[in-house]
C-alpha positions in Angstrom: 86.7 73.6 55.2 89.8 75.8 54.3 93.0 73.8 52.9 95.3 75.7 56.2 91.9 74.5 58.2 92.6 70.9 57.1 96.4 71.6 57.2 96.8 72.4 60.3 93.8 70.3 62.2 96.6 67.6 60.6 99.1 68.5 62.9 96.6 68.4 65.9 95.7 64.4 64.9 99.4 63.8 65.4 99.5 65.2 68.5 96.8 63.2 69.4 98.4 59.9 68.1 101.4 61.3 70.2 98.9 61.2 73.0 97.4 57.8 72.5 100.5 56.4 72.6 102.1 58.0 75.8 98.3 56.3 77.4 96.8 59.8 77.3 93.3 60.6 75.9 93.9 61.2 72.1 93.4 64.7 72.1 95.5 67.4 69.6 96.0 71.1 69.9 97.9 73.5 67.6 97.9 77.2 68.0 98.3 79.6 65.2 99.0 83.2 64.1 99.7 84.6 60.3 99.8 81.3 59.1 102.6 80.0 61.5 102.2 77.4 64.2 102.8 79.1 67.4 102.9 76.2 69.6 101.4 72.3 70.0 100.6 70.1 72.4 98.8 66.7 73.6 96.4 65.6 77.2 98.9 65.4 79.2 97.0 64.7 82.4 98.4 61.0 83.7 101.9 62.3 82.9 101.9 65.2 85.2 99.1 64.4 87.2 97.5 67.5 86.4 94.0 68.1 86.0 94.2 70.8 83.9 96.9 69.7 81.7 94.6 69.6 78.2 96.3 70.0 75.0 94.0 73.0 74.6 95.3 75.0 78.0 98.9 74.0 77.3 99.2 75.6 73.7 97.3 78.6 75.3 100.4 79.0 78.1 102.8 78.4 75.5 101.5 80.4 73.1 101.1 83.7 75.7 104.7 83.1 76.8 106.1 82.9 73.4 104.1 86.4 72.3 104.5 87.6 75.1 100.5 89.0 75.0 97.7 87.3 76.7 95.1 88.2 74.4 94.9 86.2 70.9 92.6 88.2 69.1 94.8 87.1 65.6 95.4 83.8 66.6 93.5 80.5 66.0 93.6 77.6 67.9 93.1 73.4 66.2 92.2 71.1 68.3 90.5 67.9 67.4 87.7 67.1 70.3 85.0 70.2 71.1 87.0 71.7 74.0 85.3 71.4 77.6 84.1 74.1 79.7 87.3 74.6 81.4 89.5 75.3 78.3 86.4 76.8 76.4 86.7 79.3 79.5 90.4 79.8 79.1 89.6 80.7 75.4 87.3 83.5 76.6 89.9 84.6 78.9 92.7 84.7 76.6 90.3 86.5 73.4 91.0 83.8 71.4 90.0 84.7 67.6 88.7 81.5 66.1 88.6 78.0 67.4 88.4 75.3 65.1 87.9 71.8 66.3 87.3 68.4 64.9 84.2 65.9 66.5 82.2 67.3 69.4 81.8 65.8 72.5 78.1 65.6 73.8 79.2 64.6 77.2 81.3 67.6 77.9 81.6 70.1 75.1 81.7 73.7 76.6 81.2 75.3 72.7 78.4 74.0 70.8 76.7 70.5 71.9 76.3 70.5 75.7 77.2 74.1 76.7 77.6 77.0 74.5 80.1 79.5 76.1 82.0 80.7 73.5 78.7 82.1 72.0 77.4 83.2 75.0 76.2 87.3 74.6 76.9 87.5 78.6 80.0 87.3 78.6 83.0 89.8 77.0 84.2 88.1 74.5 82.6 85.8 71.5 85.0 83.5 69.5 83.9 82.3 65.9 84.1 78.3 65.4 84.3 76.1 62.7 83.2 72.4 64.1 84.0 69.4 62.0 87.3 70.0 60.2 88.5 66.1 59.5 85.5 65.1 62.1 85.9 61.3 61.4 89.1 60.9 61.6 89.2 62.9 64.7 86.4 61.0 66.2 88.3 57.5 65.2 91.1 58.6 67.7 88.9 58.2 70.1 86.6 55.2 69.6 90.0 53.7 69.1 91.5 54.8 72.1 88.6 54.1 74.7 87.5 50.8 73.1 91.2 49.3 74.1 90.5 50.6 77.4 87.2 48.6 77.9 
């Protein structure tokens, strides 16, 4: 683990908090290009009643409007939970460079513990991942968050 992967997986836990505390799932995202954060976000889905409102899709939006480029090749996108198939698709679609998340999720993970699509030699476009950056903590979030709920 890299000090800017650490650094900036840092900024995705506080989006998470942010999210635990507006009663979304604790889940972080921070996009990045040449070392600068390009945009962050938080779950978002019981605010706006949007299904596809994950921290992971929204700093992918952001980030395409504020480059004005869909494709990422350069950029690098934190995130703290292994992203699901939906946003792991919307990684393919925008080239994403490098994804690097914190704990997996072996319910739902769309990159390396249920499905693997962003390995996947079928499809146009493989991203490299580095799993586990600050995977505890990450994790805690969550155990944290969905042990208040039950």
């Amino acid at each position: 683990m890299s000090e800017s992967d650490e650094h900036f997986m840092r900024l995705a836990i506080q989006e998470a908090k942010t999210a635990f505390a507006k009663g979304e799932v604790p889940v972080g995202a921070v996009l990045v290009a040449a070392d600068n954060v390009i945009a962050k976000a938080h779950n978002s889905k019981e605010s706006t009643a949007d299904p596809t409102a994950h921290a992971e899709l929204l700093v992918i939006r952001e980030g395409a409007v504020k480059g004005g480029e869909w494709r990422m090749t350069d950029a690098t996108l934190y995130v703290t939970k292994e992203p699901c198939v939906m946003c792991a698709g919307a990684m393919i679609n925008a080239r994403l460079g490098k994804l690097v998340y914190g704990c997996s999720d072996e319910r739902f993970g769309g990159v390396n513990s249920r499905y693997q699509l962003l390995h996947d030699p079928g499809l146009n476009h493989q991203i490299r991942v580095i799993p586990g950056v600050l995977e505890h903590e990450c994790a805690e979030i969550l155990k944290e968050f969905f042990r208040l709920r039950r």
